[in-house]
N, C-alpha and C positions, 0 to 999 in steps of 0.2 A: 524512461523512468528507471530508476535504481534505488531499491532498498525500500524494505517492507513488504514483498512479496511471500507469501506463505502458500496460499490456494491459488486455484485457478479463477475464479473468482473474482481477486485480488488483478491477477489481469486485466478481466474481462473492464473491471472499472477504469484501470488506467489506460489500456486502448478505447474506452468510452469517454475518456476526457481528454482525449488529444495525442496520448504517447504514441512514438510509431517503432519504439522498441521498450521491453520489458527486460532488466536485470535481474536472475535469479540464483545470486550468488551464495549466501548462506545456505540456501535448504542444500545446494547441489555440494558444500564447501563439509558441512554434516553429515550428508551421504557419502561422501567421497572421502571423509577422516573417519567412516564408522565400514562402510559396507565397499569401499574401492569405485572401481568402474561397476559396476550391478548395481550399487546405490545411486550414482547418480543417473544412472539410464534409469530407474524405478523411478526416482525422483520427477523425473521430465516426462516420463511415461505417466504420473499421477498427474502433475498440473495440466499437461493435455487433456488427460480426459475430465478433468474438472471442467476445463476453460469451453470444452466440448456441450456439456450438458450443461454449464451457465447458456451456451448459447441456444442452446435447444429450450431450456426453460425461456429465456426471452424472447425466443420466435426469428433468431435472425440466424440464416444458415448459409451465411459466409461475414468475415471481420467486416467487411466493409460496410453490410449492415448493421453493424454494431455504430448505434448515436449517443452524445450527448445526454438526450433526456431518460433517457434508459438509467442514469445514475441520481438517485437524490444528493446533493452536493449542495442543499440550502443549510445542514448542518457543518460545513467544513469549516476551518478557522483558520484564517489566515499565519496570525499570531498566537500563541496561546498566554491567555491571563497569569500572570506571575501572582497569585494572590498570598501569595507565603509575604511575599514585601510590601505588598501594599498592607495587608490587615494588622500584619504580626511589628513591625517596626516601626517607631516615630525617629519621622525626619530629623537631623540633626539640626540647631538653628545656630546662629552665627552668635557669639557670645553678646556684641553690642545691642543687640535687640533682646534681649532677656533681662 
């Protein structure tokens, strides 16, 4: 998985939905244009220990036990509703039918 990582967290849910790698290129890309090599070791040093105490909070004390059901994923969307066009625009219709 790549992109939209922030926390560790953010991880922890996409190794609980299947990923078998996590892309963490903007935080590290921010750390790395602001504070050099120190920022992104900070960087990777913080989602660690994030990813660490998510997993201590869920009770699983190695990745592998990190499942599935551990994530609520009944609110995800596959698509997202474009409702700017549907609500806001009438269809245009073909002039012989008017």
């Amino acid at each position: 998985m790549d992109g939209g990582i922030r926390r560790g967290t953010d991880i922890f849910k996409a190794l609980a939905l299947g990923a078998k790698a996590v892309g963490v290129g903007r935080p590290t890309l921010f750390a790395m244009s602001s504070f050099g090599q120190e920022g992104v070791e900070r960087v990777l040093q913080l989602l660690h220990e994030e990813l660490i105490l998510a997993m201590r909070l869920m009770g699983t004390p190695s990745i592998k036990d990190i499942k599935p059901n551990m994530v609520c994923s009944r609110n995800f969307v596959a698509a997202p509703r474009d409702y700017l066009s549907e609500g806001v625009y009438v269809p245009l219709q073909h002039p012989a039918k008017l």
